[in-house]
C-alpha positions in Angstrom: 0.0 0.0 0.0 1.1 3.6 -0.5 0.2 6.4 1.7 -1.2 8.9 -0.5 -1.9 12.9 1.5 -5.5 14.3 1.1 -5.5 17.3 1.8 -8.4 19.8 2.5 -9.6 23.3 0.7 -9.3 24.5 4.6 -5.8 23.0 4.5 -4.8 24.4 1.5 -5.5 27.7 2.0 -2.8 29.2 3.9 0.0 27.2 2.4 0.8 29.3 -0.3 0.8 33.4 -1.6 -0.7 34.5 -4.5 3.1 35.2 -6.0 4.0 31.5 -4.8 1.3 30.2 -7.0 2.7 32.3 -10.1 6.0 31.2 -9.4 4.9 27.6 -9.5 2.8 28.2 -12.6 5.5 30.2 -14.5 7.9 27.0 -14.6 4.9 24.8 -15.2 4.4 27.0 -18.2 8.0 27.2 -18.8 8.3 22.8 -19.2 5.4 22.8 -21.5 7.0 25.0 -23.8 10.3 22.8 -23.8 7.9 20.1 -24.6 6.4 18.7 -21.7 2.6 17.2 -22.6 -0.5 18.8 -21.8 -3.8 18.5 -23.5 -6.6 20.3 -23.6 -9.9 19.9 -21.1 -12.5 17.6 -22.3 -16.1 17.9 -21.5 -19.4 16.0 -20.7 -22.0 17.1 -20.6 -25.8 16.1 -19.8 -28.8 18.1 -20.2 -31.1 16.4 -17.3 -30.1 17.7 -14.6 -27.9 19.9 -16.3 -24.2 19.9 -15.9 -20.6 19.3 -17.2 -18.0 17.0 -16.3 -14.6 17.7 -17.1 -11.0 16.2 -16.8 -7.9 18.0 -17.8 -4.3 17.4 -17.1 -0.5 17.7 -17.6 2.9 16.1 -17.1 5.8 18.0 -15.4 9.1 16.1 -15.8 11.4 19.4 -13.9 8.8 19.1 -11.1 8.8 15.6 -11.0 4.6 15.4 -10.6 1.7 14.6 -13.0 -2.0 14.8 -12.7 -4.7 17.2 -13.1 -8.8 17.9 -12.5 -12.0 16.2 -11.9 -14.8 18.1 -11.6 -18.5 18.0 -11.5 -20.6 21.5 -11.9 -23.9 21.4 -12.0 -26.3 18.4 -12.4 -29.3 17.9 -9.1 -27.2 20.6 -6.9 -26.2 23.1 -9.3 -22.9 22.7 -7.1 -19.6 22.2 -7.9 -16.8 19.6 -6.7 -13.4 19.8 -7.7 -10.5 17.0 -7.5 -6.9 17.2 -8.4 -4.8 13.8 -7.9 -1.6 14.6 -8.3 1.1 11.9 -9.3 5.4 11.0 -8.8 6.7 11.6 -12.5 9.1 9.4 -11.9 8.0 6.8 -9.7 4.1 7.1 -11.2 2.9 6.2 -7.5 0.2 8.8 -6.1 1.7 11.9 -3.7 -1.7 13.6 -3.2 -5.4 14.3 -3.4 -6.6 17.5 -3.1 -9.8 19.0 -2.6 -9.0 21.8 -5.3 -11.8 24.4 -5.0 -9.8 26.4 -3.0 -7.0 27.0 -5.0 -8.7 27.4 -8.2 -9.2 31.1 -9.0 -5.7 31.4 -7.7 -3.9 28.8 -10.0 -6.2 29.9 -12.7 -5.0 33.3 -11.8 -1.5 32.5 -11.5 -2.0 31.3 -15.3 -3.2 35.2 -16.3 -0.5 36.5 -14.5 2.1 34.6 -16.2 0.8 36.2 -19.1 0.6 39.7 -17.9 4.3 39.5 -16.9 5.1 38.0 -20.4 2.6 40.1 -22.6 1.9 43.8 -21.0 4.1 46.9 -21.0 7.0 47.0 -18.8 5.1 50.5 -17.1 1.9 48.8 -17.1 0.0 50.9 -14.3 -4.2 50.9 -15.0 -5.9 47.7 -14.6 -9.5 47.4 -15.9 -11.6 44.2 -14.6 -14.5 43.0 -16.0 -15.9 41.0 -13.8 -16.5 40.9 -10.0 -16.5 36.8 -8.7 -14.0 34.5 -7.4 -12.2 34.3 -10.6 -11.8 37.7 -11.1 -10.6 38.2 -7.5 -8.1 35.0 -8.4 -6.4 37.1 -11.5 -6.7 40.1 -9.7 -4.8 39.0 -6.5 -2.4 37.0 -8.5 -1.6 40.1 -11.6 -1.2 42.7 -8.8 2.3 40.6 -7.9 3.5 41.0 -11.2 2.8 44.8 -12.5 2.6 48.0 -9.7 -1.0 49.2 -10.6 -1.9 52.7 -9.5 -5.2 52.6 -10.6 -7.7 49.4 -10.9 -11.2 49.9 -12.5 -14.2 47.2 -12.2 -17.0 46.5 -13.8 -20.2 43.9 -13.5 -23.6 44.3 -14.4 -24.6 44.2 -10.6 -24.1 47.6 -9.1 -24.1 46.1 -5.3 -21.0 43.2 -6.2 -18.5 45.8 -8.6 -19.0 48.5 -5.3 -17.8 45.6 -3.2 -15.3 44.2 -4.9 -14.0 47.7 -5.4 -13.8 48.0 -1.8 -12.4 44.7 -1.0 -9.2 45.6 -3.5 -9.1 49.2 -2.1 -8.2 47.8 1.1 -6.1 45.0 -0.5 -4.1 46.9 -2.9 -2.0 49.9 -2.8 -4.0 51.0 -6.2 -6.7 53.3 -6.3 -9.5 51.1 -7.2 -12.7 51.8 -8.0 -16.7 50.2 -9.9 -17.3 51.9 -12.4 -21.0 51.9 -14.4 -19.8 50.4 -17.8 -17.2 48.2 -19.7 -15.9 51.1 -21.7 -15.3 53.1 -18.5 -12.9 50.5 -17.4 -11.3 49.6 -20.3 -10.8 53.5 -21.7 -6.8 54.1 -21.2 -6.5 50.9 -19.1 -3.1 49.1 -19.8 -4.3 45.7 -18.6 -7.4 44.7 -19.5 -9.2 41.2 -17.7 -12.7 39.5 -18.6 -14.0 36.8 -15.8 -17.0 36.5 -16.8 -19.7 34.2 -17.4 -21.2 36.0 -20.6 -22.1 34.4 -23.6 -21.4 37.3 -26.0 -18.9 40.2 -25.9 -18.5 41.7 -23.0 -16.9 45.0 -24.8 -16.3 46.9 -28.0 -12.3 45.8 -29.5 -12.7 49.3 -31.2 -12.4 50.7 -27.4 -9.0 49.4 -26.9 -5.9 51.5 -26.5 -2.9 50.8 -28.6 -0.6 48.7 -26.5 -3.2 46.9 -24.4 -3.1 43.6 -22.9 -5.9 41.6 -22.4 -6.5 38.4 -20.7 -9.7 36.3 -21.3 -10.4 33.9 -19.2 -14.4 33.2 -18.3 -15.5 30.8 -21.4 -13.6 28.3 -22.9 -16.8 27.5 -25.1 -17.8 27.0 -28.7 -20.8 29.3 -29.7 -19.9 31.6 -26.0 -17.3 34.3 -25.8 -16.3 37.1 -24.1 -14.7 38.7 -26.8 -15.8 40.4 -30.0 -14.1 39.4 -33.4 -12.5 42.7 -33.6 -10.2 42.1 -30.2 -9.1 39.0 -31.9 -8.0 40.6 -35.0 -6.3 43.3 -33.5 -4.5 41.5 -31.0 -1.1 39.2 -30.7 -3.1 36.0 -29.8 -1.6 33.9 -27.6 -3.4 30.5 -26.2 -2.6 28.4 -23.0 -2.7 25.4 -25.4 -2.1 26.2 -29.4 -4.7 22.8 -29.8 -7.4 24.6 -27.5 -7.5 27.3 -29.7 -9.5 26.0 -32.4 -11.4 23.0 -30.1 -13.3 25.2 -27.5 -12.2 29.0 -27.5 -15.1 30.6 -28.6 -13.7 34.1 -29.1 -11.1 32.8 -31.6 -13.3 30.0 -33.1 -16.3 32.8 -34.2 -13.7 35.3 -35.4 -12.3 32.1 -37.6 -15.9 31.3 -38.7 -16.3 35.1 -39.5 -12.9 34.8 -41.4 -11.8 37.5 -39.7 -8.8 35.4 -38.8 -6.9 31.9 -40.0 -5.2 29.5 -37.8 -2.3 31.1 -38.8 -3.5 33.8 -36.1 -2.0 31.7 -33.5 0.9 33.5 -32.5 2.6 31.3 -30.0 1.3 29.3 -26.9 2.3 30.7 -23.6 4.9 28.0 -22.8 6.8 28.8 -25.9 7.0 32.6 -24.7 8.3 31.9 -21.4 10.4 29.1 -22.5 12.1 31.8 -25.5 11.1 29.8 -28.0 8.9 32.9 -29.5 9.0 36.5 -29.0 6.5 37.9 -26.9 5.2 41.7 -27.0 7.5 42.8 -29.4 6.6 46.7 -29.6 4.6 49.2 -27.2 1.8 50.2 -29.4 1.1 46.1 -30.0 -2.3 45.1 -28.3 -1.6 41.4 -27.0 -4.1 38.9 -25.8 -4.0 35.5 -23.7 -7.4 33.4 -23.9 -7.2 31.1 -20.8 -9.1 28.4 -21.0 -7.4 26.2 -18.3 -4.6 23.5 -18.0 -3.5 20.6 -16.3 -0.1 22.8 -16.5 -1.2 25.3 -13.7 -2.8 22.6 -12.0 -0.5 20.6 -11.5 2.4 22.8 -10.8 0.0 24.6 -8.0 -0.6 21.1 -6.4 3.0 19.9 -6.2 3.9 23.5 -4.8 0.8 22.9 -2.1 1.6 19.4 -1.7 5.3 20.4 -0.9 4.4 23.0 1.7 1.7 20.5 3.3 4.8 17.7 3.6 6.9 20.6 5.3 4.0 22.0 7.8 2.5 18.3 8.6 -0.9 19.2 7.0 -3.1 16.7 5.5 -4.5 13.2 6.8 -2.9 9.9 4.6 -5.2 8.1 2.5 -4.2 4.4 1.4 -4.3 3.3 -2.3 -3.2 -0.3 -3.3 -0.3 -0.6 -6.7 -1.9 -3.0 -9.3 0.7 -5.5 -8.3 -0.7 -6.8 -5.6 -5.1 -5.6 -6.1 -5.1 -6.3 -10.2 -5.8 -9.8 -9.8 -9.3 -10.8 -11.2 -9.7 -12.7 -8.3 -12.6 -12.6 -6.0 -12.5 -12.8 -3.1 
């Protein structure tokens, strides 16, 4: 038998900072684009009860550790349940199983800061967020570790959650930040532009955007929903988390290809191959770039090893006992 740590969302979340998670998710990133294999989610889905199930994951030979997600959203509880085994690289045995609610919005945020360091302006300083819920504060908590903002604008349909969000940052942040009635109030003159949304069609006009904005999408990874219009993808240096999930679920890019707006050719490089130096990232101040985050087994993973790490080191987590095919494969009954 081999003891196995399960570890808790309550466990989890004071293991780590939000610039420990990018940290983690920077050399994930980094692997993958030296060749390390990750694949895109894949989805189920069922219509009664509705809900999706989806698995995604990643192998990181530099961190020695392999796994991913499990997750259920939806269905009879319109809940959601989120698992992330994580694996030895090397020895293939199990190291953890985390309940991986918790870290979500920051992993996934770690992911859109990676991109913010690689993709915005050096003197990035305004931030305009469009979006007010736990992935926006994810992206938000994790991108403040990686540019000095001055001044952060957000935006959500509800008047009561962008005034508290505003004041949850203003506290949080050294920034100015403040809810503001409308997407084009946020985004006008903002350097660094993220959606976290839910919406199925734009969620502002590409027209709006300043030369030499970034922008990081990251609330549908969805054919026939997106969160941005065609003319943000033509505009933009278009950077993917995975180049294959570009043209298998990321609705911005896929209606802007079915518009012919754009061809695959569009695809500038994925995010791996940016941090890795295998291609150039911003290359010019005036450029407008864009990462569409759809997420990865590649932040997953390296976020788990790094919890899993600081759990061994701090004696959190109960062991849970799984049996090696050796000695349970048998076909015999007992």
């Amino acid at each position: 038998m081999t003891d196995t740590l399960f570890l808790t969302s309550e466990e989890i979340d004071d293991l780590a900072s939000p610039a420990d998670y990018v940290d983690a998710v920077r050399d994930g990133y980094r692997q993958v684009g030296n060749g390390a294999p990750a694949f895109p989610r894949q989805k189920f889905f069922r219509e009664d009860p509705a809900g999706m199930f989806t698995s995604y994951a990643a192998l990181l030979p530099d961190t020695g550790a392999m796994g991913g997600y499990m997750y259920g959203a939806g269905f009879g509880s319109g809940d959601g349940w989120f698992m992330t085994p994580l694996f030895d690289a090397e020895s293939g045995e199990p190291l953890a199983l985390l309940d991986g609610a918790s870290m979500n919005p920051f992993k996934t945020g770690a992911a859109g800061a990676v991109a913010v360091d690689e993709l915005a302006r050096d003197d990035a300083s305004t931030l305009a967020v469009i979006g007010s819920g736990p992935q926006a504060r994810g992206q938000v908590h994790a991108t403040a570790t990686v540019r000095e903002f001055s001044d952060v604008r957000v935006y959500s349909p509800t008047r009561e959650s962008r005034a508290a969000f505003a004041d949850e940052f203003d506290d949080a942040l050294e920034a100015n930040v403040t809810a503001v009635d409308s997407s084009s109030a946020a985004i006008g003159g903002a350097d660094v532009v993220i959606t976290a949304t839910s919406a199925s069609d734009p969620v502002f006009d590409g027209t709006e955007l300043d030369p030499g904005t970034h922008v990081t999408a990251m609330g549908q990874y969805q054919e026939g929903k997106r969160e941005l219009d065609t003319t943000t993808i033509e505009r933009a240096t278009y950077v993917p988390d995975l180049r294959e999930r570009a043209t298998y679920d990321a609705g911005s890019f896929l209606a802007a290809l079915e518009a012919g707006a754009v061809t695959e050719d569009h695809i500038h490089a994925e995010l791996g191959e940016i941090v890795a130096g295998a291609e150039p990232g911003r290359t010019g101040d005036d450029e407008i770039t864009l990462f569409d985050s759809g997420g990865t087994g590649i932040e997953t993973v390296a976020a788990a090893h790094m919890l899993y790490e600081r759990a061994t080191e701090a004696g959190a987590g109960s062991p849970i006992s799984f049996a090696p095919a050796s000695e349970a494969l048998t076909g015999k009954r007992p």
